[in-house]
KOLDRENKE-622288 format. One line per 4 residues: number of its first residue (from 1); their letters; for each residue x, y, z of C-alpha. Coordinates in steps of 0.1 Angstrom, whole numbers, plus 5000, padded with zeros to 4 digits. Layout:
! KOLDRENKE-622288
NUM) a) X Y Z  ...
! end
This chain:
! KOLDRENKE-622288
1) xxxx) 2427 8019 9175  2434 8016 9215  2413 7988 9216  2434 7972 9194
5) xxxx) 2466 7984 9206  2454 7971 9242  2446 7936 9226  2482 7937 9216
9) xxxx) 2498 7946 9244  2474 7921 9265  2484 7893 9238  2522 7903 9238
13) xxxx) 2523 7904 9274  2505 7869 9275  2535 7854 9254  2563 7871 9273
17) xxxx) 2547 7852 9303  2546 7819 9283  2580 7824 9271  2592 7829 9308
21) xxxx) 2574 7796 9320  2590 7776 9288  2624 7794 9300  2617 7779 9333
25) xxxx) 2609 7747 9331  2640 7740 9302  2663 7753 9328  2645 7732 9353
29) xxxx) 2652 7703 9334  2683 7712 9324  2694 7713 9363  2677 7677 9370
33) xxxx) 2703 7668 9339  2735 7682 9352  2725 7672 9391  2718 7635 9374
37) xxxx) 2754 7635 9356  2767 7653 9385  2756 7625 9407  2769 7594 9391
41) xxxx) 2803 7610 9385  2807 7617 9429  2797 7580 9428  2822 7567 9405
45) xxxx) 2851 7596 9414  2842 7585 9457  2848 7546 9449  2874 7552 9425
49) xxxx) 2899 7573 9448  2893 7544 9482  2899 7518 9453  2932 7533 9443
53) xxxx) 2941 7536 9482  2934 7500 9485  2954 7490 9451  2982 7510 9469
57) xxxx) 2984 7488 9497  2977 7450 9475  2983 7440 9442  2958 7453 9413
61) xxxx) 2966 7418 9391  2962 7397 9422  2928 7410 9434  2917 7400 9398
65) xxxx) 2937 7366 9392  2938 7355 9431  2919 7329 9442  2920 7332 9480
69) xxxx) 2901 7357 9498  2910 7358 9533  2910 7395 9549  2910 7404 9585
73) xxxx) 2939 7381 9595  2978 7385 9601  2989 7371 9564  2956 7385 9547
77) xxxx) 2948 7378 9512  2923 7395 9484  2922 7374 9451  2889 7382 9444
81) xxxx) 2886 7358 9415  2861 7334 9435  2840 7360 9443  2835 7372 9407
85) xxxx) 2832 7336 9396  2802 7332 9420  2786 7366 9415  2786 7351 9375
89) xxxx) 2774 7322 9385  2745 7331 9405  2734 7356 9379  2733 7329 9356
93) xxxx) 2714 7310 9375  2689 7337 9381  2687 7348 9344  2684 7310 9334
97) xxxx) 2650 7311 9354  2641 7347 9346  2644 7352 9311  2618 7325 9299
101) xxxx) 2594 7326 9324  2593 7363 9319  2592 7365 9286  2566 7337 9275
105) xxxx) 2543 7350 9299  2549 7387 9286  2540 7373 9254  2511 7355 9269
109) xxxx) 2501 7384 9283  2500 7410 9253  2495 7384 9223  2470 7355 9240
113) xxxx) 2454 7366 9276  2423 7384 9268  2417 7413 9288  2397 7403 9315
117) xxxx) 2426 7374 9320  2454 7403 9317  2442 7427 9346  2440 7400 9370
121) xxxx) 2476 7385 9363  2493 7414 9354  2487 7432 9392  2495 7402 9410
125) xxxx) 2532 7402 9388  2535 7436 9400  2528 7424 9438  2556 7400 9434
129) xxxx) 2577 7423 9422  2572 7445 9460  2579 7419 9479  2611 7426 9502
133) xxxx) 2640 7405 9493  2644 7391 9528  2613 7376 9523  2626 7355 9494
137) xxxx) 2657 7348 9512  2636 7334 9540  2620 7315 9512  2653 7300 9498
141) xxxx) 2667 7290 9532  2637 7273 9543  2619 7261 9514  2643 7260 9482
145) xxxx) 2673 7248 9495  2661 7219 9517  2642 7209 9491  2669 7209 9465
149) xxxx) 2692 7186 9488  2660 7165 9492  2661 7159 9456  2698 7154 9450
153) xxxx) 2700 7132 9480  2672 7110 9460  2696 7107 9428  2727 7099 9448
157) xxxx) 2740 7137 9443  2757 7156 9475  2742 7198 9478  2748 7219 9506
161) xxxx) 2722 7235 9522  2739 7270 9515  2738 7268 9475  2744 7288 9445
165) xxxx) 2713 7265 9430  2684 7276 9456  2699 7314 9456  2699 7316 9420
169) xxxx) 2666 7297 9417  2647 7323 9439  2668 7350 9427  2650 7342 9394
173) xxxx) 2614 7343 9408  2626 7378 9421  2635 7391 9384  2603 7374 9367
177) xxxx) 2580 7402 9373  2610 7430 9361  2613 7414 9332  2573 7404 9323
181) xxxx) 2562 7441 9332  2583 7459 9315  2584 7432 9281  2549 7429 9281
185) xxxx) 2545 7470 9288  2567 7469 9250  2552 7443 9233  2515 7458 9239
189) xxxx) 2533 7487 9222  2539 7477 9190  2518 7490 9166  2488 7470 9160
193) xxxx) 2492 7474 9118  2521 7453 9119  2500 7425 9132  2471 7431 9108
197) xxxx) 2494 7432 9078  2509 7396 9093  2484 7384 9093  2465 7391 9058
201) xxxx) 2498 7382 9042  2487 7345 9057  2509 7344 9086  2495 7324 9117
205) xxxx) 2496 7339 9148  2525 7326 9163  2547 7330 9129  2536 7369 9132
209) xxxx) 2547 7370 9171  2581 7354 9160  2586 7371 9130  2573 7407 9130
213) xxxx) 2561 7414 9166  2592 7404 9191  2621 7414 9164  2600 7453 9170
217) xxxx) 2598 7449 9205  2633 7432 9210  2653 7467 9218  2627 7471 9250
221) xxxx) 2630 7432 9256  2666 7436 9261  2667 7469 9282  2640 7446 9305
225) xxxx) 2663 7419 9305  2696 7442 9313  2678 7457 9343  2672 7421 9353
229) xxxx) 2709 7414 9354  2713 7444 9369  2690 7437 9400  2704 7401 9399
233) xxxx) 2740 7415 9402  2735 7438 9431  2716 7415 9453  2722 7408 9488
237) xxxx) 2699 7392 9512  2691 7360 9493  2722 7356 9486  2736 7359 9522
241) xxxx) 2710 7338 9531  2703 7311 9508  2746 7309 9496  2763 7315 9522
245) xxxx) 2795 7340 9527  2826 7319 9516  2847 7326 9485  2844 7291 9466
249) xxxx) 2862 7288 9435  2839 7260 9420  2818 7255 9390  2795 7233 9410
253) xxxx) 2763 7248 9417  2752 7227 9446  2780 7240 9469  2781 7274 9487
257) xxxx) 2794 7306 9469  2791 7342 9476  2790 7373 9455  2806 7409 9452
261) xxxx) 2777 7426 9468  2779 7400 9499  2816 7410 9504  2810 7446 9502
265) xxxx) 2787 7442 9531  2811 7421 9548  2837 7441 9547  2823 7472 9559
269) xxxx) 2804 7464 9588  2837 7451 9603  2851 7464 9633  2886 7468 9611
273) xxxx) 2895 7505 9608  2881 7525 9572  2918 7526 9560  2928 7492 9565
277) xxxx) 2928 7468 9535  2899 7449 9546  2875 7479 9545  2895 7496 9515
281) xxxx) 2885 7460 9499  2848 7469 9496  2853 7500 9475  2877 7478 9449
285) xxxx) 2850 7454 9450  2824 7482 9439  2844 7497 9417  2846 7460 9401
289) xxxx) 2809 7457 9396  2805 7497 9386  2828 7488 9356  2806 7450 9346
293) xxxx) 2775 7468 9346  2789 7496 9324  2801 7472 9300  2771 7455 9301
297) xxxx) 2754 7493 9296  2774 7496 9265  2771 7461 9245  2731 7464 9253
301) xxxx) 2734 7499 9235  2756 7487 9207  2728 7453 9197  2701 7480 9207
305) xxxx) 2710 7508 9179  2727 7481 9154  2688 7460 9156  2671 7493 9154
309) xxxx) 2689 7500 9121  2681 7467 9104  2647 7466 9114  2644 7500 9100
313) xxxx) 2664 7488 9069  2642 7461 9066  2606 7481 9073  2617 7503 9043
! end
């Protein structure tokens, strides 16, 4: 009987410790949560109080509908409707180049490249993907962009040597291995019965990528492709030096643009003091691009769940 009382009180006292490190680690993670939530709200709540400063001092429907962008002067001006236009434009570019590259060779990849083929490509993706971004700027400045005037000079077209083309071109190249990691990371993981029952329903193979494996792997292809935009929209150094730093209203992508992320730089590393317009600019600016991307956040969400429930509609 006090052998098995022991055992119980050994067992019991086993489980109370168990319990504890449960306890623990839920309030652990429940901490990283909060200090996560905490986090992004200082970020918005510190760029949203300098914005409204700034919106103080100019016009809120001017900064969005202006098209002249001239701080640090007597008769200063903030219509930041060519920056916006080239930060679009630019992405555009980028995701043009990005997308299908990335997602053929994803497919390539998971679907076609046997093994062997796959570890050898798949690291050298990932390579690209460390590559500091001042690198490809070099790259655009020197290579890219000379040789896209090279080839508009030979078909009687005029592009500047600072252009939105060789930015968003290498831009692209950047994004290529985001997107093909993380779509081919999802597309090995849908479940191999899907293919198998494809194909002995007479499917080919390319009718049972189109039709059965991508529409299961779509809701991961389009997170990969939202992060692309993302890293497209918040870079720098390629653009500052591959397209230049003047606001250019223009649709024409072999002239010189510059993007929100450019301008934020711009305006604070100025000598002009932290509560003058000109610096104030930078956190309106930011606050501009915090509220695109969260947009952006929220239609990928709304396709995401609205595909999720058809394909599981259409699986039942």
């Amino acid at each position: 009987m006090k052998i098995k009382n022991k055992s119980f009180r050994a067992f019991e006292s086993k489980n109370r410790t168990t319990q504890l490190k449960e306890d623990a680690i839920r309030y652990l993670l429940i901490v990283a949560s909060v200090i996560s939530v905490l986090t992004t709200f200082g970020i918005l709540f510190s760029i949203l109080f300098e914005a409204i400063e700034f919106f103080k001092l100019r016009s809120f429907v001017y900064f969005l509908t202006g098209t002249q962008w001239s701080p640090g002067i007597e008769d200063s001006k903030f219509g930041a409707l060519p920056i916006f236009a080239g930060t679009f434009v630019i992405t555009l570019i980028a995701m043009s180049v990005a997308l299908p590259i990335g997602i053929f060779s994803a497919i390539y990849m998971s679907e076609y490249a046997s093994d062997k083929v796959r570890d050898k490509i798949k690291p050298l993706l990932e390579i690209l993907a460390g590559i500091p971004t001042v690198v490809y700027g070099f790259f655009a400045a020197i290579t890219v962009a000379p040789l896209i005037v090279t080839i508009c000079e030979s078909i009687g077209l005029e592009a500047s040597f600072n252009s939105a083309l060789a930015s968003g071109v290498v831009m692209g190249i950047m994004i290529i291995p985001v997107i093909s990691s993380l779509s081919d990371d999802v597309i090995s993981s849908v479940p191999d019965s899907l293919r198998k029952g494809s194909l002995a329903l007479g499917l080919t193979m390319s009718e049972t990528i189109k039709s059965v494996v991508l529409p299961a792997a779509l809701p991961g292809i389009i997170a990969a492709c939202l992060l692309g935009v993302s890293k497209a929209l918040g870079e720098t150094m390629i653009v500052v030096m591959a397209a230049g730093l003047r606001p250019n209203l223009t649709m024409n992508i072999l002239e010189d643009m510059t993007t929100v992320t450019v301008r934020i730089v711009d305006a604070l590393v100025g000598d002009q003091a932290f509560d003058s317009p000109a610096t104030l600019s930078a956190f309106a600016l930011g606050l501009a691009l915090f509220v695109v991307t969260l947009i952006l956040n929220i239609i990928s969400v709304y396709f995401i769940r609205k595909f999720k429930e058809k394909y599981k509609v259409n699986s039942l």
